[in-house]
Each structure stands twice: as C-alpha cells, then as structure tokens.
C-alpha positions in Angstrom: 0.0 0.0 0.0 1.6 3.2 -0.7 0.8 6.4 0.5 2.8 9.3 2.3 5.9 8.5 4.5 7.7 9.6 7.4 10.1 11.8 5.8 6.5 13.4 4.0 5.1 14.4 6.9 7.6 15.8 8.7 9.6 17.8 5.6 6.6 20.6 5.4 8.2 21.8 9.1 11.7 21.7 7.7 10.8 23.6 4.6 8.4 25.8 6.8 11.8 26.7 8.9 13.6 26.9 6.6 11.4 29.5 4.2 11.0 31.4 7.6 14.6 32.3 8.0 15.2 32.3 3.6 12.0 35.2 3.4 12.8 37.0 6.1 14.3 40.6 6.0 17.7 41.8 6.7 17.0 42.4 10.2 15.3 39.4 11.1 17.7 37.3 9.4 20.3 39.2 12.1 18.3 38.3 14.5 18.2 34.4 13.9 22.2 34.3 13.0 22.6 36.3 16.2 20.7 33.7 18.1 22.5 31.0 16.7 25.4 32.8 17.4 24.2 33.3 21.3 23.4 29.5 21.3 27.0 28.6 20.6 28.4 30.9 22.7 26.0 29.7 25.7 27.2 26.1 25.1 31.0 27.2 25.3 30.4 29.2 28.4 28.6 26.1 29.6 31.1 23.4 28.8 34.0 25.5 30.3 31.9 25.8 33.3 31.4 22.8 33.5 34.7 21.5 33.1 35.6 23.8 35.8 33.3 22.0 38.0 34.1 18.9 37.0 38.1 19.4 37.5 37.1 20.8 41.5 35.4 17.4 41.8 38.6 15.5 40.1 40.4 17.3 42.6 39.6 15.4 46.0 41.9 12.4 46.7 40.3 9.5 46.7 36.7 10.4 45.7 37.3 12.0 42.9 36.1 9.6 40.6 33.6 8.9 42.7 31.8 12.3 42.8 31.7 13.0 39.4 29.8 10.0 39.0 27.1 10.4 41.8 26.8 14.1 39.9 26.3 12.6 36.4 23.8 10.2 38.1 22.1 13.2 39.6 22.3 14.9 36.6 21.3 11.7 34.5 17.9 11.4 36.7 17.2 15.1 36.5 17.3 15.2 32.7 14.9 12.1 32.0 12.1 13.5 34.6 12.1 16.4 32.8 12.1 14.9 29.5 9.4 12.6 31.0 7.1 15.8 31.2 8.0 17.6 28.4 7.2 15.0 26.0 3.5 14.8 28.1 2.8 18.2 27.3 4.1 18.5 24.0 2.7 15.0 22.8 -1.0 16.5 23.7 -0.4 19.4 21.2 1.2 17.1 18.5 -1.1 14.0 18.7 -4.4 15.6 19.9 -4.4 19.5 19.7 -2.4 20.2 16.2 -3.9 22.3 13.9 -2.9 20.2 11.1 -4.7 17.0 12.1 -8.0 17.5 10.6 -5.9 17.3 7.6 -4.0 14.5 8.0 -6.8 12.3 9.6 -8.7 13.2 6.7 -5.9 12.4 4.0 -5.0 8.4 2.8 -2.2 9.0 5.6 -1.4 5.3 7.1 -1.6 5.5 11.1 1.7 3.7 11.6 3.2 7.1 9.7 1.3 9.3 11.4 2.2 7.8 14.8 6.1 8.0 13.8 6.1 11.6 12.2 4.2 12.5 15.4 6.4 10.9 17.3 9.8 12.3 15.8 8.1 15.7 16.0 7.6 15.1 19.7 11.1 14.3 19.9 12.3 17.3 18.2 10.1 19.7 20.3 10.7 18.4 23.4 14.1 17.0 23.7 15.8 20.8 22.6 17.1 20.6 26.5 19.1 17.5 25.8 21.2 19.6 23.4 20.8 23.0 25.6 22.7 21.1 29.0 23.1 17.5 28.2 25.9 17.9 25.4 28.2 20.3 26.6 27.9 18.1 29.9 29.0 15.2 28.3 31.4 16.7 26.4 32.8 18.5 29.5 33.1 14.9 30.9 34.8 13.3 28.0 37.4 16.1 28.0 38.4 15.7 32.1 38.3 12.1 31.7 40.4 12.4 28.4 38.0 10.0 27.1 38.4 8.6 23.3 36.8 8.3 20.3 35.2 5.0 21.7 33.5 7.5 24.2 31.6 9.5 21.6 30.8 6.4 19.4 28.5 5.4 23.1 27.2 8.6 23.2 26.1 8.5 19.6 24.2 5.5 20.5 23.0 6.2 24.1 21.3 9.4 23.4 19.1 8.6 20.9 18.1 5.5 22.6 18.0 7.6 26.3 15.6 10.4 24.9 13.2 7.9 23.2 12.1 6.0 26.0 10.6 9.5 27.7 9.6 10.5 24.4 7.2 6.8 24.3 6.3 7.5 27.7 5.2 10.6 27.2 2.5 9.8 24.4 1.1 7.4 26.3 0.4 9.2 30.0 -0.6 11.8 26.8 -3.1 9.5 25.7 -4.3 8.2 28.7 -4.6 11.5 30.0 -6.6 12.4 27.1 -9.3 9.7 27.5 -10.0 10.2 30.9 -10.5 14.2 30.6 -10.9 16.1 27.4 -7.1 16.8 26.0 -7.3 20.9 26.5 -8.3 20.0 30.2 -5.3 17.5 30.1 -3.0 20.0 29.2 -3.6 22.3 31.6 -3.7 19.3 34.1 -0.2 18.8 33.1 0.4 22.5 33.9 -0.2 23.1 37.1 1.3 19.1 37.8 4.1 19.7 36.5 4.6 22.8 38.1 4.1 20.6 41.8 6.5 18.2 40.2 9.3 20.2 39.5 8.9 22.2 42.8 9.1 18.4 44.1 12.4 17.7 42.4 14.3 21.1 43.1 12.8 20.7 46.8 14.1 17.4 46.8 17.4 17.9 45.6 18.0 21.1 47.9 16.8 18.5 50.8 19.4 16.4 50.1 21.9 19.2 50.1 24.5 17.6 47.2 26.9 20.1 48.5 27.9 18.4 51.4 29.7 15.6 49.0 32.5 17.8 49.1 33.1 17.8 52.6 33.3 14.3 53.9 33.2 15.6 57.4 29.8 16.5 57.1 29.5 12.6 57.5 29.6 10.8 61.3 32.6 8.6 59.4 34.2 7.8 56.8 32.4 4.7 56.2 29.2 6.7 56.0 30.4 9.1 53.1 32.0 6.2 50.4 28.5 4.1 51.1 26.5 7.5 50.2 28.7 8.1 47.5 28.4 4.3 46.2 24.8 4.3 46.4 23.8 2.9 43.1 20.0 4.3 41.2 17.7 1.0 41.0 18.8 -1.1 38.2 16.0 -1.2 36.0 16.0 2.6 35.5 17.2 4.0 32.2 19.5 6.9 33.8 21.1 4.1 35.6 21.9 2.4 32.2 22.9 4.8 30.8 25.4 6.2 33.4 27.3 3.0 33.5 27.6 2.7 30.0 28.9 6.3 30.0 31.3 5.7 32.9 32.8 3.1 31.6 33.8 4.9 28.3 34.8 7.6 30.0 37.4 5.3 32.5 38.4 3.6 29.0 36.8 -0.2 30.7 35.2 -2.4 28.6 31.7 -1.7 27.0 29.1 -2.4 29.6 27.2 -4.6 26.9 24.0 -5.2 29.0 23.1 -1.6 30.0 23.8 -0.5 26.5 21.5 -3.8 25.5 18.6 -2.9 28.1 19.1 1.1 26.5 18.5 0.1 23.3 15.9 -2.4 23.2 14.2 -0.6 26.5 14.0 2.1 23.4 12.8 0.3 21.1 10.3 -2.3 23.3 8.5 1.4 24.2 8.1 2.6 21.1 6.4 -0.7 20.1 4.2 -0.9 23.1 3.6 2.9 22.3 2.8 2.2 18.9 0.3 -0.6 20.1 -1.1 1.3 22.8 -2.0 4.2 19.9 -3.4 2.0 17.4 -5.5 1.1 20.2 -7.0 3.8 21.1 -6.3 7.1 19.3 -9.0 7.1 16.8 -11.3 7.3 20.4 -9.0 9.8 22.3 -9.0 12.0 19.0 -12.5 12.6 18.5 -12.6 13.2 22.4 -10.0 16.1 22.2 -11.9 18.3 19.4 -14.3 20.6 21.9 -13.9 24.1 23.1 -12.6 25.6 26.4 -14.8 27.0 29.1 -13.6 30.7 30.6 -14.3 29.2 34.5 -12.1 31.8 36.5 -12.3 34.5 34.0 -15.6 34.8 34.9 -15.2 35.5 38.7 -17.2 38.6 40.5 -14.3 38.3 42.8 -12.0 38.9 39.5 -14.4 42.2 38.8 -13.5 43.4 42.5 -9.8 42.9 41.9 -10.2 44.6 38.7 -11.7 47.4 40.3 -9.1 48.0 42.7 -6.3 47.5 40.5 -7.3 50.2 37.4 -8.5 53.0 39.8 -5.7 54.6 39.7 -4.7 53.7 36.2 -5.2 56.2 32.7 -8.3 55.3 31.4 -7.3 54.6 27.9 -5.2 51.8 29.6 -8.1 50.3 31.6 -9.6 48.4 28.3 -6.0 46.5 27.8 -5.7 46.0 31.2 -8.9 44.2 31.3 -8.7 42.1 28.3 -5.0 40.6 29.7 -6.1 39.6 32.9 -9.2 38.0 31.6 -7.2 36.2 29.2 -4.7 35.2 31.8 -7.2 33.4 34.0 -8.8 32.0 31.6 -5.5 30.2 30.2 -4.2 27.5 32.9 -1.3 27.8 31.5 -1.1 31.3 32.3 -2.2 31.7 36.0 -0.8 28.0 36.8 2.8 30.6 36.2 1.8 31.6 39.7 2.4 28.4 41.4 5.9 28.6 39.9 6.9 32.1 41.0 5.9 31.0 44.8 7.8 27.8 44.6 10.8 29.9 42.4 10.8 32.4 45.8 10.6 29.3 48.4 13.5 27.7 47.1 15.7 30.6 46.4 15.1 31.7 49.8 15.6 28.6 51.4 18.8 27.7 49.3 20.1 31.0 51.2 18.8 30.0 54.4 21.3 26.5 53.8 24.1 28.7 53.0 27.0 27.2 55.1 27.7 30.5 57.2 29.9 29.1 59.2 32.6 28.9 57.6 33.1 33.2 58.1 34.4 33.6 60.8 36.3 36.4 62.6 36.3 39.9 61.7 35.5 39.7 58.0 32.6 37.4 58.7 30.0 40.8 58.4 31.7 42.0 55.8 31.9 38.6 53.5 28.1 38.7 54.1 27.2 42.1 53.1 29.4 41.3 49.7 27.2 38.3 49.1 24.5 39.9 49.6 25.0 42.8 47.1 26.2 39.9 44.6 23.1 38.1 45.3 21.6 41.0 43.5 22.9 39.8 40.4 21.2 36.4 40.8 17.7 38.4 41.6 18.3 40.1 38.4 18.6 37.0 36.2 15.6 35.6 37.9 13.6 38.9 37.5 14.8 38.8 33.9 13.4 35.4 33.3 10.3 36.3 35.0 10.1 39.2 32.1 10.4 37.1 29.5 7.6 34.7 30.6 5.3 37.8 31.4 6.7 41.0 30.0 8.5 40.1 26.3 5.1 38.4 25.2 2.8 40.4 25.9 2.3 41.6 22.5 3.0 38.3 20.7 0.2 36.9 22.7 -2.3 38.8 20.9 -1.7 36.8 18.5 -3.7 37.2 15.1 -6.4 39.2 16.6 -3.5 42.3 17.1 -5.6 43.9 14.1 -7.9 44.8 16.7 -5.8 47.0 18.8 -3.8 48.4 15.9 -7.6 49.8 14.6 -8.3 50.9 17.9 -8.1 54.9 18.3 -5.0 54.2 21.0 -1.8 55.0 20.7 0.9 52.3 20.4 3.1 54.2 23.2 -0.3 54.1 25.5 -1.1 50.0 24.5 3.0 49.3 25.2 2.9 51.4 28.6 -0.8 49.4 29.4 0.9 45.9 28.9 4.0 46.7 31.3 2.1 47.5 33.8 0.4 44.5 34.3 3.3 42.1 34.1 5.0 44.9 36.4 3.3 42.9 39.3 4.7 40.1 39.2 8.1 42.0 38.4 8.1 44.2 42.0 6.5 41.3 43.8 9.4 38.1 42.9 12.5 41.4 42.5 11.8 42.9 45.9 10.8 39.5 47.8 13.7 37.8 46.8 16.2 40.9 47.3 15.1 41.8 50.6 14.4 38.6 51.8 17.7 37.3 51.2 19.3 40.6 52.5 17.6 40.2 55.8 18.8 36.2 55.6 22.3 37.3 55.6 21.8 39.9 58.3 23.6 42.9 57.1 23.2 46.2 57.8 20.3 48.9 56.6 22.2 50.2 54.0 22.3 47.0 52.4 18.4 47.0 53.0 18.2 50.2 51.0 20.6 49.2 48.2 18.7 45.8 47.6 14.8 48.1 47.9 16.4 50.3 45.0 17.8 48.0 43.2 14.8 45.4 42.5 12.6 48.6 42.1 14.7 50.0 39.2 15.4 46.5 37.8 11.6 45.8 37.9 10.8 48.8 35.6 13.6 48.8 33.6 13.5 45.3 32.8 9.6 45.4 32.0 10.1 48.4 29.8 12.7 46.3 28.2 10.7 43.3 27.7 7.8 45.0 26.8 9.9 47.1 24.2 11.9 44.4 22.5 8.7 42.0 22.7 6.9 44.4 20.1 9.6 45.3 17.8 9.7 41.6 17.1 6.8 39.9 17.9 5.5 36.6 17.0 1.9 36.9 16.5 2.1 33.3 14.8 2.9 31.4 17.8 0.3 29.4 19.3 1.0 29.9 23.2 3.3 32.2 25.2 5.4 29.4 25.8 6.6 28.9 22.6 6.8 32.9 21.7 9.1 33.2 24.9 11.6 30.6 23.4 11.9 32.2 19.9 15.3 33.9 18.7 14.4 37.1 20.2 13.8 36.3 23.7 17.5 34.8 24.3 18.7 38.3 22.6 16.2 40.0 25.4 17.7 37.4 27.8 21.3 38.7 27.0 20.6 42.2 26.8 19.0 42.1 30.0 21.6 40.3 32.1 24.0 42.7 30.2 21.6 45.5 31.9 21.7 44.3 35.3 26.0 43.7 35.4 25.4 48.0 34.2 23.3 48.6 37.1 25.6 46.8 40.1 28.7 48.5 37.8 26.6 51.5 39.3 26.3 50.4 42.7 29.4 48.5 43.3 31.2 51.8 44.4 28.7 52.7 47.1 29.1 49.8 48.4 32.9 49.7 48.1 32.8 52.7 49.9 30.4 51.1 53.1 32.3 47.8 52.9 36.2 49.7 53.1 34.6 51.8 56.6 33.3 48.7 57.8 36.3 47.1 57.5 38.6 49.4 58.9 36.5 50.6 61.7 36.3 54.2 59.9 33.3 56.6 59.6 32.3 58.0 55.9 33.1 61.1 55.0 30.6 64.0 53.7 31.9 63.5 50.2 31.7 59.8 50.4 27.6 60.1 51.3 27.6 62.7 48.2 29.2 60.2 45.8 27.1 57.0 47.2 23.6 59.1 47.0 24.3 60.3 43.7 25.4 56.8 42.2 22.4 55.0 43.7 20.2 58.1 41.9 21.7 57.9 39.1 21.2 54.3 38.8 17.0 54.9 39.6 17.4 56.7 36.6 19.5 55.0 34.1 16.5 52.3 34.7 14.0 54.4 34.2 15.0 56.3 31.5 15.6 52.8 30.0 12.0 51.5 30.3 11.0 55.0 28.8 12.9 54.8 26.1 12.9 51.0 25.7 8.5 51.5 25.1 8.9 54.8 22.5 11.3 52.7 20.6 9.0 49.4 20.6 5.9 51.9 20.0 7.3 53.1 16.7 7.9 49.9 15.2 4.7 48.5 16.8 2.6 49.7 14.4 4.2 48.3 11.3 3.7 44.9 12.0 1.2 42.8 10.2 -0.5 39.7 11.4 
C-alpha cells in the first residue's frame, strides 16, 4: 500500500523553517544568525563551566572519581524526569491538539506514519534541552576524563536511545490522559502538575543538600560518606543504564554490553508498546479532544473586585487593555498555573540561602563577606527577574496573536497599548524582585544600607527590565505562535535574555562603588566622610534613573515599530 511517508510528513516543518529564515528581511535574518550565534556561545560558556566544576570534583583524593559519577547520576535522573514531562505536554499538542490533524486524519495518511512523524516531531520539540545542557555536559566529561573516540561512538548511541524511551512515555500518559479528561483540560492538568512536580524535584534535591559531597566531614565517618557516594540508582531505570555505560567509556573499561542492550531495546520495546497502545486507542481519544474551552475563572465577581481596585488609579485609555489581559490570563491555565511557579521559584531561592553554610566566616571579616554576598546576590535576583520578564513582559504583544488587528484599529496609541501591557506584568516584576532581594538581605543579616541598596535595586530593575521586555517584545513579535510558551523561546527572547543580564551587570557596575565605599569603613572601623555620602547618594540616583529612562525609552522605541507589524 503506498501512501505518504515519514520523511512526508515531517519535511513541510523543515521547509516551513527553513522559508521562515530564507524570506525574512535583513533584520530578522540578524536576529536568527545572532541567536545561533548566542546559542553557541551559551554552550561554550557552559562546557567550560562545567569543566571547571568537573576538574574541582577531580580534585579530592580518593573520591574524585567517585563524585563526578554520583553528579552525572544526579544529573542523568534530573534530565529524563524532565524529559518525561516535556514529551506529556508536548505529545498533547502534537497527537491531539495540532492544527494540522483535521488534515492529515482526513488524508489516505497510514496510522503507523502518522504515529512515527508525530512521534519524531515530539522528539524534536521536546528533547531541545538535551542539546541546551546534556551535550556540553558530556562533552565536559569526556574532556576531564580524556576519554576517546570509543566514548563518543556510546554517546552516539546512548542518546538517541535515552531520549526515546521519555519521548514513548510521554505519548502514552498523553493518551491516557486524554481519554479520561478532554485533551485541553489534560493539558492544563499537566500544567499546574508539573509545576508541583518540578517544585518536588528542586525541593528534593535542595533537601538532600548535594553540597555536602564535598566535605566528607559532614558525615559521622568515613564509612558513611563512600556508602553515600556508592549508592547505586535502581537497576531497571534507564539513567542508571545509561550512566554506567557512559562511565565506563569515560574510564576507558570495557563496554558495559547489557546496559547498553537494556538502553536500546528498552527504546525500542517502548516505542512498540507505544505504537500498540495508539493504534489502540487514538481514533477514540481523537475525537474526544476536538471541543472548546470554558472561561471558568475568568468569569469570577471576585476577578471584577480585583479589577476594580487595580485600574483606579490607572489612565483610562489603559483600563480596556488592562482588562482584556487579565481575563485572558485566568482563563489560560497555562497562564495563572505561572503563579504556582513564582511562589515555589521564591521558596527555594530563599531557602537555598537559608542553607548557605555560614559558618565557615568567621572572625572579623565574617560581616563583611556577608554584606558582599548579599549585594552579589543582587545579580542572581536580576537574572531571575529577567526570566520572569520574559515569561510575562517580552510576550505580551506576541500573545495577541492574530487578533493584534484589533488594537492596531483601535483609536489608541501604540506608546499608551506598550505602557498598558508593562504595567500588568510589572506585578509580578516588583513582587518576585523585591521578595527575593530583601528577603535574602535580611537572611544574611547585614546592615540597613544593604536593605536600602537591595529596595532600589529590585525597584529600578523591575521597571527597567519590563520596559525592556515590553519594548523588545513588540519590535519583534511573533503573532504566529500558538502559546506564550513557545513565543518566549523564539530567537528574540534569548537576545532580550542577554541584553537584560547585560543590563543588570550595568546597574551593580553603578552600585558597586557605594558599596565599596560602606564595605572599606566597615572594615577598617572608619566613619564616611561628607563627600563619600555625596558620591554614594548620587550613584544610587543615578542608577533609579539610568533604569527608568531605560524602560521610557525602551517603550517609545517598541511603539514606533509596533505599528508596522502585520498579522
């Protein structure tokens, strides 16, 4: 029987990529090349990092070796629980929620070829974190091991056959999923779980405090740390396989034949079952997922009271905007579920502080080495808060999606829409920037200055960077995208992701001499002088206003190119 194939089905993405990048103009073509460009330079910066870790580990006598493999273990695990729920989520939207299927279901397409190009798109969409972390990691390893070519031949083979058993598990807790509750209703179940699951893991893994490996007398003996150390993953586990397989290329021992056996046909005995388990039941679970979403929150009179509040004292040309977001936010799971995750993301930042081993400061520079980490920790705040823009802030125009004709017809200005869109996301902006900053500050007990400088700071970061977002995110939006997710992962958003790290490092360049200044008298027991209080109150000013002036700006330049865009 013949019919399309594999390679059929999944070459229209390929040539739709690929006409993307070949049509677009001179500026957008800059802006994929410099993401590319970004990419690469992210995965050097990684692997070197890495590396550096790796050679600390490498470092301690005798357990050296036995470190870096309870870390790729770790490491290992983390990776396929993650892929685990990536290829959930995604697998809803390629099997069940696609807008391509009525197409295909209706075409002389065989199911066996459908399942596999679904498959292998699944794989593609969801497995981009393997290549983000997983290769420079294993590269890092192969280079401290001075592993051989025998060592990349395994990876070559484990790889593939480690990211398709998640990928089979996924379609099937995907298709399960789906015929117990309608699929949009799955998806947004496997939103808000997931959320709960990777707060789990990260709560887990902070629990179990991997730092302490690196100080064996942490342990009550010796005896205590090697059997922690040596305490092997359960053997019918696929990190588990694939560690040992991996370990013993990198030591240069011989091939650890049954792992690699139980990797690959594990992969292959799930696609099968997979396979079976779709034939089985897809036609049903299909026909299940085609039905509408219901608004359920948006609806809420205790939304209308919050509204109320909130656009009082707001310009009324922005309370329309306003209004439409936050309806569309509640009524997208995937949207308000994002709250769960900023109040796990403060709960473990803060309590990763809280395990901070102080102790080890002692003496007269003990204040003083904690009022430096605490301006530092500034940095990490920023990074987070910049995140946090790009998840809130960078798409908020891309989110309107094809329906932007309606505000560019609107009699509103594209300055006034831009300044109405920042000041939504600039809630969740002020509340993660100054929770974490002050939080943290107070955790380290330092002085009130330090209270002051960290209040400043994760005010002017919080505008500056939602200006930012909001700016960038409408001189290149993606009204094409079909959730937020996927918009804040486009080309763009790592150059916003740069720029804005590059924007905080500016901002504590700023501040660093204040507090050089409060960190010398503290240390020398000497009081500050007039001109020294001159110099720190005008840096710290000047930094409020460097921010500011760079969300103004940052919103008239999005706001001129705004309205040249075409859905």
């Amino acid at each position: 029987m013949g019919g399309p194939g594999v390679t059929d089905l999944i070459a229209p993405r390929v040539r739709g990529v690929w006409n993307t990048f070949r049509r677009a103009d001179t500026g957008r073509k800059t802006i994929y090349l410099g993401s590319v460009a970004l990419i690469l330079l992210f995965w050097v910066g990684f692997f070197f990092g890495l590396r550096f870790v790796l050679d600390i580990f490498m470092s301690v006598e005798v357990f050296g070796p036995l470190l870096t493999r309870k870390l790729l273990e770790i490491l290992l695990l983390a990776l396929f629980t993650l892929l685990c729920f990536s290829n959930t989520v995604t697998a809803i939207s390629t099997f069940y929620l696609s807008a391509d299927l009525e197409l295909l279901m209706a075409l002389p397409v065989r199911r066996t070829v459908l399942f596999y190009a679904r498959l292998t798109d699944t794989v593609l969409q969801s497995s981009w974190m393997m290549a983000m972390f997983g290769l420079p990691l294993f590269f890092a390893y192969g280079v401290v091991y001075e592993a051989g070519w025998d060592y990349l031949a395994l990876l070559a083979v484990t790889l593939p056959a480690f990211v398709m058993i998640p990928a089979a598990v996924g379609v099937c807790l995907a298709t399960v999923l789906v015929r117990v509750v309608p699929a949009r209703r799955a998806r947004e179940f496997m939103a808000i779980a997931g959320l709960f699951g990777l707060i789990a893991i990260v709560a887990f893994i902070r629990l179990l405090r991997p730092e302490r490996f690196m100080d064996p007398e942490a342990f009550e003996s010796l005896a205590a740390y090697v059997a922690e150390l040596q305490a092997p993953s359960p053997v019918l586990f696929p990190p588990r396989w694939a560690s040992d397989v991996l370990v013993a290329g990198l030591r240069d021992q011989p091939v650890a034949w049954v792992d690699l056996g139980l990797l690959v046909v594990g992969a292959a005995a799930a696609c099968a079952l997979c396979r079976w388990f779709y034939a089985l039941v897809y036609e049903r679970a299909w026909s299940q997922a085609q039905e509408a979403s219901a608004p359920r929150m948006a609806g809420s009179p205790i939304l209308d009271w919050f509204l109320r509040g909130f656009l009082w004292p707001l310009p009324r040309a922005w309370h329309p905007i306003v209004i439409k977001d936050v309806r569309a936010f509640f009524r997208d799971p995937s949207q308000w579920s994002q709250v769960f995750l900023l109040a796990s993301l403060i709960a473990i930042y803060l309590f990763s502080v809280s395990v901070f081993p102080f102790d080890t400061f002692r003496g007269p520079l003990a204040r003083t080495t904690r009022s430096a980490l605490a301006f530092l920790n500034l940095g990490l705040t920023g990074f987070v808060m910049a995140g946090v823009a790009i998840r809130f802030q960078f798409v908020a125009v891309s989110a309107e999606g094809r329906a932007f004709w309606i505000p560019r017809s609107a009699p509103i200005r594209a300055d006034v829409f831009l300044r109405a869109k920042a000041v939504l996301g600039l809630v969740p902006m002020l509340i993660v920037g100054l929770v974490l900053s002050l939080a943290s500050t107070a955790l380290l007990d330092t002085s009130w200055f330090f209270m002051v400088v960290a209040l400043l700071t994760a005010f002017g970061l919080a505008m500056a960077l939602s200006g930012l977002a909001v700016g960038m995110g409408a001189v290149w939006p993606d009204f094409k995208a079909d959730s937020a997710a996927r918009a804040a992962a486009g080309p763009s958003a790592m150059i916003f992701m740069v720029v804005g790290l590059f924007f905080v490092g500016i901002v504590l360049a700023i501040e660093a001499y204040p507090v050089f200044l409060v960190l010398r008298s503290s240390l020398i027991d000497q009081h500050l002088t007039t001109q020294d209080w001159v110099s720190m109150v005008a840096l710290l000013a000047f930094a409020q206003v460097f921010c500011l002036a760079t969300a103004h700006y940052s919103i008239r330049w999005g706001a001129k190119r705004l309205w040249f865009h075409t859905v």
